[in-house]
MINU-730560 format. One record per residue (C-alpha): residue number from 1; residue in three letters; x, y, z. Coordinates in nm, 4 decimals. Layout:
BEGIN
<r seq="NUM" type="ala" X="X" Y="Y" Z="Z"/>
...
This chain:
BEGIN
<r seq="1" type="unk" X="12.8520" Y="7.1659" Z="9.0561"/>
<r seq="2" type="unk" X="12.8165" Y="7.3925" Z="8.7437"/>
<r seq="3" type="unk" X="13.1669" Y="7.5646" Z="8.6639"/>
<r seq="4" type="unk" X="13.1724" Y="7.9265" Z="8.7191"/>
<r seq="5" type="unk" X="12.8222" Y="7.8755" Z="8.8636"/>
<r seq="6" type="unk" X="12.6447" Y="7.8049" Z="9.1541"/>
<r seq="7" type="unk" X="12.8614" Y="7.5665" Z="9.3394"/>
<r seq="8" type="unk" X="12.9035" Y="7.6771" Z="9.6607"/>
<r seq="9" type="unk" X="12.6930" Y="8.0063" Z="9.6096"/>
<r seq="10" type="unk" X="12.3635" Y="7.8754" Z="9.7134"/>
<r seq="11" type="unk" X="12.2243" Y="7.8293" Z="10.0065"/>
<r seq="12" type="unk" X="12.2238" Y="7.4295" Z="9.9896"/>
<r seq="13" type="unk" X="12.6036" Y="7.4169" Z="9.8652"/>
<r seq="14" type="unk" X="12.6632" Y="7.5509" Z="10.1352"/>
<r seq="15" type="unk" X="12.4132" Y="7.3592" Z="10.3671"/>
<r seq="16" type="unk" X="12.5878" Y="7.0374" Z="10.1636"/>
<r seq="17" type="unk" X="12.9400" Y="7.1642" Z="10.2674"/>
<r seq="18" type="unk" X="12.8218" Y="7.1791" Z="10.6378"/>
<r seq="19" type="unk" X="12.7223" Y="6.8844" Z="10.6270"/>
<r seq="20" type="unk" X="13.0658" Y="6.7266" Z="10.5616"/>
<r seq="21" type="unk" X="13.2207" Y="6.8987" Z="10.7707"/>
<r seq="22" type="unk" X="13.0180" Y="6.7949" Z="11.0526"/>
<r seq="23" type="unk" X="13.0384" Y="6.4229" Z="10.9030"/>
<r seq="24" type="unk" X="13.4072" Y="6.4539" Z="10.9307"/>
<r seq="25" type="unk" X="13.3695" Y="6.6194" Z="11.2872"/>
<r seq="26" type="unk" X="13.2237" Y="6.3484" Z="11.4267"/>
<r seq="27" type="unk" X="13.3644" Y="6.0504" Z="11.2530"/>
<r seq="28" type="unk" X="13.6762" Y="6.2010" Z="11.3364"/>
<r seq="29" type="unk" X="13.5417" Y="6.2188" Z="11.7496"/>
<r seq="30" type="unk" X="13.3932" Y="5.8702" Z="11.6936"/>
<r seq="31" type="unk" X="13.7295" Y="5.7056" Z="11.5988"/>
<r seq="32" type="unk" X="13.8708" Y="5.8273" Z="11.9011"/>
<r seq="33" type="unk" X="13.5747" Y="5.6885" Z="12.1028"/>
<r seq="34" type="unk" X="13.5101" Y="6.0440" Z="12.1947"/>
<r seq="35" type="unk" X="13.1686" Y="6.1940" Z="12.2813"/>
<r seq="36" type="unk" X="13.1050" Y="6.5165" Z="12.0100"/>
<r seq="37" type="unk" X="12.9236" Y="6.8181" Z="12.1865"/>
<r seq="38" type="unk" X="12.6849" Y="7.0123" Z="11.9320"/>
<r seq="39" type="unk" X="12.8553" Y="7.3718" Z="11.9036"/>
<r seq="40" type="unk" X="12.5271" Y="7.5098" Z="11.7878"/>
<r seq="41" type="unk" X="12.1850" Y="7.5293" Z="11.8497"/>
<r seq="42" type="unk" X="11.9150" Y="7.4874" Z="11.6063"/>
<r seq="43" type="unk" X="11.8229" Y="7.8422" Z="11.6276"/>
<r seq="44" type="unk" X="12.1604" Y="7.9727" Z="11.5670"/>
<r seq="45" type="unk" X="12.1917" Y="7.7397" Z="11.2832"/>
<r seq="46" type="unk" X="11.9021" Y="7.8111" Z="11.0640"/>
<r seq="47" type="unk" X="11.9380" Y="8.2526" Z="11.2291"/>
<r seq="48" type="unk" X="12.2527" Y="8.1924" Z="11.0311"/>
<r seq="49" type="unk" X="12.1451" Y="8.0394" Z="10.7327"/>
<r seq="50" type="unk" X="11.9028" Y="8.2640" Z="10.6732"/>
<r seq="51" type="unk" X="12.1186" Y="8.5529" Z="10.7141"/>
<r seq="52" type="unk" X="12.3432" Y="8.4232" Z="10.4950"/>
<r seq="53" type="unk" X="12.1126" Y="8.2655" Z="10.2160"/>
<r seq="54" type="unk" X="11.9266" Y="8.6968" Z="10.2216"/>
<r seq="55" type="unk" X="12.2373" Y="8.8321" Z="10.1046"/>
<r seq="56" type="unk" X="12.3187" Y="8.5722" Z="9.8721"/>
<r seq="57" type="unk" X="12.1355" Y="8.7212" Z="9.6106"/>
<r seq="58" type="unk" X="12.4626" Y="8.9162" Z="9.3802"/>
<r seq="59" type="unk" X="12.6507" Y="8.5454" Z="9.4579"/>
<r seq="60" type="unk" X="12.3152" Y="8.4184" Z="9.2571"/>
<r seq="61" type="unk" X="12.3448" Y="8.6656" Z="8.9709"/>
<r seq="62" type="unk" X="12.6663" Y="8.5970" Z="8.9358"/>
<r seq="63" type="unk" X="12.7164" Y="8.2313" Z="8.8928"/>
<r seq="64" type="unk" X="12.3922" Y="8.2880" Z="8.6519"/>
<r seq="65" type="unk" X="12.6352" Y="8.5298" Z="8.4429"/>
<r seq="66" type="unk" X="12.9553" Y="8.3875" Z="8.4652"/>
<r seq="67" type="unk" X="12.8716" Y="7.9795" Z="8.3993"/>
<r seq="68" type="unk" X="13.0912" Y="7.8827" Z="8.1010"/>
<r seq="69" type="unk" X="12.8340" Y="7.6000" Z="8.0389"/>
<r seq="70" type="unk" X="12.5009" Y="7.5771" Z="7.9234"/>
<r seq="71" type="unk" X="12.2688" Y="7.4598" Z="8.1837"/>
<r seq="72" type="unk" X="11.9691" Y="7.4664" Z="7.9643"/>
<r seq="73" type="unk" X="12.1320" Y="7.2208" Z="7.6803"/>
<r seq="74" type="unk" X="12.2352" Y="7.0011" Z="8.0307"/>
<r seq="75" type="unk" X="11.8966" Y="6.9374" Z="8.0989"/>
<r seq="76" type="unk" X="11.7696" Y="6.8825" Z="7.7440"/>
<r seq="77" type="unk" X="12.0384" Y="6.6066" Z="7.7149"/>
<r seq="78" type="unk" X="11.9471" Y="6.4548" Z="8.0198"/>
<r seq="79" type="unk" X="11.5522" Y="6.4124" Z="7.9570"/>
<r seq="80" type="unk" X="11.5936" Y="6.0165" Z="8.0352"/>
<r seq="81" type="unk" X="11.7307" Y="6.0925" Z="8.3773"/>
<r seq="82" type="unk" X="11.4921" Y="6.4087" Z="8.4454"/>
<r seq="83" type="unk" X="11.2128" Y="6.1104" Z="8.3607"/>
<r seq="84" type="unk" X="11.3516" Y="5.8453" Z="8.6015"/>
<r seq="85" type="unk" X="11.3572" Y="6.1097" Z="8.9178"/>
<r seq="86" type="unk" X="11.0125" Y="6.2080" Z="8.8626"/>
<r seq="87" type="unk" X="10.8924" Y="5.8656" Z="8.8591"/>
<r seq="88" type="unk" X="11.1386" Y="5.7314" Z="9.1281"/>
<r seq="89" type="unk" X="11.0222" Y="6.0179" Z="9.3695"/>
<r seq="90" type="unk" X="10.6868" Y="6.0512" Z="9.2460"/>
<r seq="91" type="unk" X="10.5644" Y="5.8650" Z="9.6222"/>
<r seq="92" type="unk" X="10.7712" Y="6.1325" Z="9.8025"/>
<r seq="93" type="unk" X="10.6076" Y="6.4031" Z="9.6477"/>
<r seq="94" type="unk" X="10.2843" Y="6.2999" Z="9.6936"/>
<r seq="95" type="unk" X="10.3791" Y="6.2157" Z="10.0536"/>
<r seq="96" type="unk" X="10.5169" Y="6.5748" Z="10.1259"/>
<r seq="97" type="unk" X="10.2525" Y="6.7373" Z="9.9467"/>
<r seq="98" type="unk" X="9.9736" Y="6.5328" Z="10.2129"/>
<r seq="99" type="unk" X="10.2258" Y="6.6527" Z="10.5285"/>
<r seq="100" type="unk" X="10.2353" Y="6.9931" Z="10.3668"/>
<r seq="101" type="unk" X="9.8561" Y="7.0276" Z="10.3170"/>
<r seq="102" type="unk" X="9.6201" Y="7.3221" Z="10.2291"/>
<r seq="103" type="unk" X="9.6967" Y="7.5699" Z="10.4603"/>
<r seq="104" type="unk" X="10.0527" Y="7.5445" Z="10.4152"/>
<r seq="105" type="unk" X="10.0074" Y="7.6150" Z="10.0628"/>
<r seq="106" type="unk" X="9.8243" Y="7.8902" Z="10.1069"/>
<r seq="107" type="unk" X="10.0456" Y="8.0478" Z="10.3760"/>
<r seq="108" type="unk" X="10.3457" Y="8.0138" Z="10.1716"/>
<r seq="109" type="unk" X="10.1793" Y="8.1171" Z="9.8274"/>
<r seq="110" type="unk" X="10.0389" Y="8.4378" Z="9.9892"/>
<r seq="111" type="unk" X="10.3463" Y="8.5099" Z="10.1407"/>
<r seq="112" type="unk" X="10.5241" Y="8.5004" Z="9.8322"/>
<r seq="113" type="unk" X="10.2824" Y="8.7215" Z="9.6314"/>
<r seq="114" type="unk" X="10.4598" Y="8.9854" Z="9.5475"/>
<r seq="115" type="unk" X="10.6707" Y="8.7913" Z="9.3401"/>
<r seq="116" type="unk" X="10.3759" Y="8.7369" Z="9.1155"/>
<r seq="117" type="unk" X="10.3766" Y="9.1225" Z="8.9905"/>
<r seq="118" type="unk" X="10.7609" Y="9.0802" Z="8.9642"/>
<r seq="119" type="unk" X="10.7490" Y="8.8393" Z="8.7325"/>
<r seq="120" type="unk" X="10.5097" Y="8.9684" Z="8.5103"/>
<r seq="121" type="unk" X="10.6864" Y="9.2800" Z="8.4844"/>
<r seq="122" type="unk" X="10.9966" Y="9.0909" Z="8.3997"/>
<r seq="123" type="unk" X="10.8195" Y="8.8555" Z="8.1269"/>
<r seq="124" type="unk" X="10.6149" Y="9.1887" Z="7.9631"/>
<r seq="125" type="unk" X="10.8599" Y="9.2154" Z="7.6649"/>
<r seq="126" type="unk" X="10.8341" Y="8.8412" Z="7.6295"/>
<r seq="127" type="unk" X="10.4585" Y="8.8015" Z="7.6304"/>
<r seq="128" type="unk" X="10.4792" Y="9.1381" Z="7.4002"/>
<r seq="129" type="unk" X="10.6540" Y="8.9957" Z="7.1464"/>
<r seq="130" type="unk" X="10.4664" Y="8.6677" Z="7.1606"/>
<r seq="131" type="unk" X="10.1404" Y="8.8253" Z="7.1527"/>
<r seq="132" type="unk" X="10.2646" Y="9.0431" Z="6.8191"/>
<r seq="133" type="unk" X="10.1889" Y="8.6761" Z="6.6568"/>
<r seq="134" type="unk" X="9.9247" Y="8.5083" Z="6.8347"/>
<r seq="135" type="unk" X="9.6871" Y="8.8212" Z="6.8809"/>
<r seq="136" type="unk" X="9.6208" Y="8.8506" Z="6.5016"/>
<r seq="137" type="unk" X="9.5965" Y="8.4695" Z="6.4705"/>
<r seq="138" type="unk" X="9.3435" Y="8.4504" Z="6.7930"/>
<r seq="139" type="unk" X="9.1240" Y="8.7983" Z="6.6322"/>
<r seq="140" type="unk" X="9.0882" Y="8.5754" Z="6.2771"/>
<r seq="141" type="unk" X="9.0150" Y="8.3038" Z="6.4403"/>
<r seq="142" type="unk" X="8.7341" Y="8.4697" Z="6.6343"/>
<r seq="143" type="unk" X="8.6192" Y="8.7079" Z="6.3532"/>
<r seq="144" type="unk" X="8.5516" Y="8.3577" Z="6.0929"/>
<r seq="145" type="unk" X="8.3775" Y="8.2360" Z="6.4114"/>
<r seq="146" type="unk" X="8.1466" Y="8.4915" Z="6.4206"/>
<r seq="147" type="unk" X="8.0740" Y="8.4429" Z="6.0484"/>
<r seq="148" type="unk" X="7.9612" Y="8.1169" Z="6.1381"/>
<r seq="149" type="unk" X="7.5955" Y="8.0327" Z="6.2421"/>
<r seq="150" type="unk" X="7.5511" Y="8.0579" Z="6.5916"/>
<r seq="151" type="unk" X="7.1675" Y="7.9809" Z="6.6728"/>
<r seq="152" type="unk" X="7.1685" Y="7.6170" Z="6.7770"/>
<r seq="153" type="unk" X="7.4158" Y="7.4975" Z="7.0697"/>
<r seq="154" type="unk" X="7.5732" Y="7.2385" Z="6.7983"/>
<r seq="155" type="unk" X="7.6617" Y="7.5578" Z="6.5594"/>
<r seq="156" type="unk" X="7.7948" Y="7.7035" Z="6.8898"/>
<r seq="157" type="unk" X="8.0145" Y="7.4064" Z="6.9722"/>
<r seq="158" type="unk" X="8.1244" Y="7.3519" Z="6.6467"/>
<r seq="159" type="unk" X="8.1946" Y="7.7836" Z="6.6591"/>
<r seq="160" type="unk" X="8.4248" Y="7.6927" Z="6.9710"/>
<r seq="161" type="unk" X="8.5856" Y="7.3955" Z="6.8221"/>
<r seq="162" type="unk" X="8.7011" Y="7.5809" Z="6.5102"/>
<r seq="163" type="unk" X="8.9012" Y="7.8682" Z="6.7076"/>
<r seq="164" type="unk" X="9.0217" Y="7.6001" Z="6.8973"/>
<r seq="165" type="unk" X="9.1353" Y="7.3538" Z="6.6075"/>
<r seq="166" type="unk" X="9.2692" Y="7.6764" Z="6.4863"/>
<r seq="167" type="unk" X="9.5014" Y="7.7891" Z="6.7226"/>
<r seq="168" type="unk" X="9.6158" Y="7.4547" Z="6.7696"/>
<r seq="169" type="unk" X="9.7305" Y="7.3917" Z="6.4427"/>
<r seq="170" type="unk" X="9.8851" Y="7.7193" Z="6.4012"/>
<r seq="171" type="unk" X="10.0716" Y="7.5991" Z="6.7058"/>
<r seq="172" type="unk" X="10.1964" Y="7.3047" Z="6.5363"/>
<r seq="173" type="unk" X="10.2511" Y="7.4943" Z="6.2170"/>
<r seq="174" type="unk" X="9.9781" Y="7.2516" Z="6.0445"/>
């Protein structure tokens, strides 16, 4: 858990901490060779989590504001293990994304389409400020295409190529 973050704010902290205390429950019950009833049902259970998990969201914002650590230099330092979970669990995802399938996608995308507009409001300023350097770059580009000849579908290709070469070394600062 993150200091000052999200450890026990989220909704699977606190899934995590149920789930030891219902280890400890029943080891506890199977020690003394008892028989452990189930207090809840599974409706009550996930009526609750998602109660609880709806209103997390000022919990959320906190942690985010108050972390005393860096969470982005974490995961830059900790490329080689990022690497070795994607490839150990690369046959689960595929597995869950077959059991998940097409229409699951697109019921939970289109459910969650709202966010889209949300997030492009939030990234304007950001895709303002990066546009302020790659529109001029991406109009010279296209205005020493034009000067180009254009007639045959090679000059047209070769047209293309040069914005694209371009861009892409402007990218890499070439």
């Amino acid at each position: 858990m993150l200091e000052g973050g999200w450890g026990g704010t989220t909704p699977l902290a606190r899934f995590h901490s149920a789930c030891h205390v219902t280890r400890f429950a029943v080891s506890r019950a199977n020690a003394h060779n008892e028989r452990t009833n189930v207090a809840k049902s599974l409706d009550q259970v996930v009526g609750k989590w998602t109660a609880n998990a709806s209103g997390a969201q000022t919990a959320y914002t906190d942690g985010i504001q108050n972390t005393t650590v860096d969470p982005t230099a974490l995961a830059v330092a900790n490329q080689a293990g990022y690497l070795s979970g994607v490839q150990s669990s690369v046959n689960l995802w595929a597995a869950n994304l077959r059991k998940a399938g097409k229409a699951k996608w697109q019921d939970k995308s289109l459910a969650k389409a709202g966010n889209y507009s949300t997030g492009i409001a939030a990234a304007g300023p950001d895709y303002a400020n990066a546009m302020s350097t790659w529109l001029p770059r991406i109009q010279a580009a296209g205005q020493a295409a034009k000067a180009m000849p254009g007639t045959t579908i090679d000059q047209r290709i070769a047209r293309s190529a040069y914005v694209a070469r371009t861009l892409y070394n402007a990218k890499r600062g070439l």
